[in-house]
C-alpha positions, 0 to 999 in steps of 0.5 A: 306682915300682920292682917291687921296692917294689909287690912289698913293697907287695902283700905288706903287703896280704897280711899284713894281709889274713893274721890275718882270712882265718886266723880265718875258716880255723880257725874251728869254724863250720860257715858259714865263708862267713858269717863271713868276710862279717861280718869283712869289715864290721868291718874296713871299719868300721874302715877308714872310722873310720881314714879319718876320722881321716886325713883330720881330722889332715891326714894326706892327702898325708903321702905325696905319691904313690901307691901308695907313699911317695916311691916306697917300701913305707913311710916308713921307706925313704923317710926322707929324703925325708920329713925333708927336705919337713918341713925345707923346710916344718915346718907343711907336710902332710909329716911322718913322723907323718903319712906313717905315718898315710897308709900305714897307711890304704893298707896296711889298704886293700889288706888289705880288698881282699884280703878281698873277692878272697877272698870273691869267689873262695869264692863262684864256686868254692862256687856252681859246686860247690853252687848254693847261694843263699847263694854267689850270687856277684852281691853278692860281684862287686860288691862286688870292682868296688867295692873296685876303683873306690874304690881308683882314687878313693884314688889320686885323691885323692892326685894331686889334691891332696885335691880336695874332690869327689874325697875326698867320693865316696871317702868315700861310696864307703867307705860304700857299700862298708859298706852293701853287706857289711852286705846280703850279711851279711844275706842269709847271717843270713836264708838261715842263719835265716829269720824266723817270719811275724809282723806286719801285711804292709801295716804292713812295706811301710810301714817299708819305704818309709821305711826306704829314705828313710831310707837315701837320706837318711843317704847325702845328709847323709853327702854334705854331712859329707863337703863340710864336712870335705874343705872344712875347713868345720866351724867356719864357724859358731861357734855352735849353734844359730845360725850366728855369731850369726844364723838365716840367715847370709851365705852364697855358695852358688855357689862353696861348691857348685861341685864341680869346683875345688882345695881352699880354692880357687874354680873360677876359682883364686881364693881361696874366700870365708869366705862360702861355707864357711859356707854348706857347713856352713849347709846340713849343720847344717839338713839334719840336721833332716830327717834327724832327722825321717825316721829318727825316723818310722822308728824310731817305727814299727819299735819297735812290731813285735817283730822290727825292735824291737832295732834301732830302739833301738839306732837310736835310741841312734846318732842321738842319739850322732850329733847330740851329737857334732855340737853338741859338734865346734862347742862344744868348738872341733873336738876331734879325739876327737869329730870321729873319733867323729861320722865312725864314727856316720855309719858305724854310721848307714849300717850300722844303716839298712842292716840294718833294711833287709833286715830289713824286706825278708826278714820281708815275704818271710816273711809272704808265702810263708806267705800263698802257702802258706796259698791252696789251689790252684784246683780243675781245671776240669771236663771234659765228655766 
């Protein structure tokens, strides 16, 4: 690819990274830092939700290459080309529409990663001048290394040829990226904020510990979602809540789950079996039971503590939104609207789990520094003379 066009590519970047960094800039907000945390959620909620929606309209290799189209900025430039791949195959993954799609997706990409770079490089330069707790720049580090480890999954994902396992991290790459903004938001909003003691101590540690099985239970289904979608699974069973018709269908197992192999292909090369499709979205459709299960025990028992109250409902709200659209993506034979939208509720899934999260962790901090407080310092030992 010519200088020229990662030139254009890295001002694109730019650009779209432009309009947010300049809200945050001529805010009046007095905790700008904060601000721009919380924007960069939104927009990698948006990213996610735009992900999805390229990946469900096949829109994947609408540019075969990377980072550009055809060695170009945008489709525009490589017209041609494009033209004459959609000539050569008319149903084919290149089209103009979809090399739209897929560079749209790659130029919001580069402005989020310019968002982060921004969140990094404010973060050092405010802890080297304050050493303040809410620019400790270990989460914004992070989440910079993250930003870069999933652009090498993009560009993976695009070489290889969609490979299934390569799309399915990207994805869970995405959504860790999600969780981990959505932690340093919350850090800022309780460094900002803290929480009064309030509630039973012992009770909160309990939520805790399901609060943090929830989350690894979410991000094990989200794992499973993706393996359907990156495996064009999700009508292998045409009914609800049997799957073509039977409780336990015919499945193969072993090459539904074989990681490491082409797309609609099985690791020896040959064509994947109906069979083992159906055993992709088997194992998604059954494990959404144990996620129901866990986040209902979770929202159970953080609905009765008034600080974590709010969020239960509106967990409660998303898991619900989550498991119609589910059932509705089988009925009503793979709407694209609803498949986006049961993308984006995995999303808001992760973001609400993960809030609860630290809202349980800092309201237990709180109860604790006020106990620590609340002891008196042992007296001296006497002294004889």
């Amino acid at each position: 690819m010519q200088a020229s066009s990662l030139l254009q590519l890295a001002l694109m970047g730019l650009l779209v990274a432009a309009l947010p960094l300049s809200m945050v800039w001529m805010s009046s907000s007095a905790n700008k830092f904060r601000k721009l945390v919380w924007i960069a959620v939104f927009l990698t909620f948006d990213i996610i939700v735009f992900g999805g929606f390229t990946r469900l309209t096949d829109s994947g290799l609408g540019c075969p290459d990377w980072p550009g189209c055809y060695g170009k900025a945008n489709p525009f430039l490589a017209h041609a080309e494009i033209s004459a791949a959609e000539a050569a195959m008319p149903t084919g993954p290149v089209t103009m529409a979809k090399a739209w799609i897929e560079m749209i997706h790659r130029y919001l990409a580069m402005g989020i990663g310019v968002v982060i770079m921004a969140l990094l490089f404010t973060s050092v330069m405010q802890w080297r001048r304050t050493r303040m707790q809410a620019f400790k720049p270990g989460i914004p580090l992070a989440l910079f290394v993250f930003v870069c480890i999933q652009g090498a999954f993009g560009a993976w994902t695009v070489t290889l040829k969609l490979q299934p396992v390569i799309v399915t991290i990207h994805l869970l790459l995405g959504m860790g990226l999600l969780a981990l903004l959505a932690w340093l938001g919350g850090r800022e909003d309780y460094l900002m904020a803290p929480p009064a003691p309030a509630g039973d101590t012992a009770a909160l540690r309990r939520i805790r510990t399901l609060a943090i099985l929830a989350a690894v239970v979410v991000t094990v289904q989200i794992a499973l979602g993706g393996w359907v979608s990156t495996n064009y699974a999700t009508l292998a069973c045409e009914d609800f809540p049997l799957c073509n018709g039977q409780v336990v269908p015919s499945m193969d197992f072993e090459h539904g789950f074989t990681l490491w192999r082409e797309l609609g292909k099985t690791a020896a090369g040959h064509y994947l079996p109906f069979s083992a499709l159906v055993a992709i979205h088997w194992v998604h459709r059954n494990f959404a039971i144990v996620v129901v299960a866990v986040l209902g025990l979770l929202v159970w028992r953080a609905w009765r503590h008034a600080y974590l109250a709010k969020h239960a409902r509106w967990l409660a709200i998303a898991l619900f939104v989550q498991l119609l659209t589910g059932v509705a993506t089988v009925y009503l034979d793979f709407p694209l609207a609803i498949a986006v939208m049961h993308n984006a509720g995995a999303a808001v899934l992760v973001l609400l789990v993960t809030m609860l999260n630290y809202r349980v962790k800092y309201q237990i901090e709180a109860n604790s520094a006020t106990q620590t407080a609340a002891v008196p310092p042992a007296p001296a030992p006497a002294t004889t003379h």
